[in-house]
C-alpha positions in Angstrom: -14.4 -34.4 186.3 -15.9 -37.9 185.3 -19.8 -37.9 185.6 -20.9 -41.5 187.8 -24.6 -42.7 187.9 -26.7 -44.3 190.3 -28.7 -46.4 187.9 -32.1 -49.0 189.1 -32.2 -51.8 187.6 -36.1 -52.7 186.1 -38.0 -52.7 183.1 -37.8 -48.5 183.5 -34.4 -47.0 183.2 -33.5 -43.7 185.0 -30.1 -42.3 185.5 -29.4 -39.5 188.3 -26.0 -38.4 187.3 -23.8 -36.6 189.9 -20.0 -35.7 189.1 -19.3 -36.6 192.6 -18.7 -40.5 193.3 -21.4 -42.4 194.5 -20.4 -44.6 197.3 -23.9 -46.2 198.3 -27.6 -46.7 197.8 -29.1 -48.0 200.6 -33.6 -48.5 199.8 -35.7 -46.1 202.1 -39.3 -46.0 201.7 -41.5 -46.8 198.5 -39.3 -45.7 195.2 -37.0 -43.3 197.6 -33.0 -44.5 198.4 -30.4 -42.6 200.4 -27.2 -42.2 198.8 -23.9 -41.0 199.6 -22.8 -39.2 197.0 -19.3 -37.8 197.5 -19.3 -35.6 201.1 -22.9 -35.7 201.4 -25.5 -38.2 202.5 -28.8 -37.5 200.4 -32.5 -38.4 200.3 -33.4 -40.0 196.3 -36.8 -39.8 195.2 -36.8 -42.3 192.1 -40.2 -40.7 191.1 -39.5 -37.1 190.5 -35.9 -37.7 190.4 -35.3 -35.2 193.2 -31.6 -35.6 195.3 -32.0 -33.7 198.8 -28.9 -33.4 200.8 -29.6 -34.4 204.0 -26.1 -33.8 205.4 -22.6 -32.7 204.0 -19.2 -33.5 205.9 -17.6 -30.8 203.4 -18.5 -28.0 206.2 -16.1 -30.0 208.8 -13.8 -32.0 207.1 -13.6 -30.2 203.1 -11.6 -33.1 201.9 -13.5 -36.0 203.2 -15.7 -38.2 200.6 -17.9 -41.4 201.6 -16.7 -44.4 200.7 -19.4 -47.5 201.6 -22.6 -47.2 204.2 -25.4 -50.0 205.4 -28.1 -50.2 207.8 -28.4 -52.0 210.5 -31.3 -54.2 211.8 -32.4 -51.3 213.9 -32.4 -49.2 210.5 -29.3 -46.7 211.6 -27.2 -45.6 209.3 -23.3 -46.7 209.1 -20.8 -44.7 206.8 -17.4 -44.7 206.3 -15.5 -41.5 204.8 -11.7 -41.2 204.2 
């Protein structure tokens, strides 16, 4: 399976590398993100380069995989899957 990244771009590099796609980084708080990153929707801490899963679709739907999410003004999340 090919290995994606979710890569910041500064003066710092860091790499979290997940064999599942990632579909979107959306900024949180401070140096944290969430992601989708293939079925599941994950907390990123860019500091201690920790990836929580927050929620996984693979327990309902086993062949679903995230394919964009935003935020809206009023900070909900928005995801697509097919």
């Amino acid at each position: 399976m090919k290995k994606r990244n979710v890569c910041l771009i500064s003066l710092f590099k860091f790499h979290i590398i997940s064999a599942e796609p990632v579909a979107f980084v959306i900024p949180s708080s401070g140096d944290a993100y969430i992601v989708g990153i293939g079925s599941k929707i994950a907390h990123l801490d860019w500091q201690s380069r920790q990836v929580d899963t927050l929620f996984d679709v693979a327990e309902e739907k086993p062949d679903a995989l995230f394919n964009e999410g935003k935020c809206d003004a009023s900070g909900r999340l928005w995801a697509g899957m097919f």
